[in-house]
Residue, then its C-alpha position, 0 to 999 in steps of 0.5 A: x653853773x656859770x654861763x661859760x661852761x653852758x655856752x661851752x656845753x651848748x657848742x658841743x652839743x651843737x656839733x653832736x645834734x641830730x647825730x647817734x651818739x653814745x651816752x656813758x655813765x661812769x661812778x657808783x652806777x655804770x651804764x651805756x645806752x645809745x641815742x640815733x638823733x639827739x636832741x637837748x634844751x638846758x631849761x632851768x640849769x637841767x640838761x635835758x636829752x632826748x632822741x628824736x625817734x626813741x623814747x630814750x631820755x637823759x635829764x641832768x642837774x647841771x648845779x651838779x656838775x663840777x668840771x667840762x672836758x671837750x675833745x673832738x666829737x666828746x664831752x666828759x661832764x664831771x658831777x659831784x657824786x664822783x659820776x662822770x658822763x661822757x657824751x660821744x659819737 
């Protein structure tokens, strides 16, 4: 993945951080789940989420991720697997 769409990624996740938020996974598997503080760290190209006071995690393989959609309080990531996760609060 290009710097650009980390540093965009890192500004999103920088407004939704320790805030609840909803995790949403669209593609061959849905699922939902909900995080009451979250945390991130982009390592390596892996995003990685985890909520500060439930073992809840979330980690994704950001060479996988093809196109970004930022909205107010929203972040759709678009992955090749045609799975879409949507991050909001």
């Amino acid at each position: 993945m290009n710097n650009q769409m980390i540093v965009k990624i890192e500004k999103c996740l920088d407004k939704l951080k320790q805030k609840p938020i909803k995790i949403s996974q669209k593609g061959f598997i849905i699922n939902q789940f909900f995080m009451d503080k979250l945390m991130y760290k982009i390592q390596d190209d892996i995003l990685n989420f985890r909520d500060e006071l439930k073992e809840i995690y979330l980690s994704l393989n950001l060479n996988q991720v093809y196109q970004i959609e930022i909205g107010e309080n929203k972040l759709n990531l678009f992955l090749d697997n045609d799975t879409q996760i949507e991050i909001s609060i």
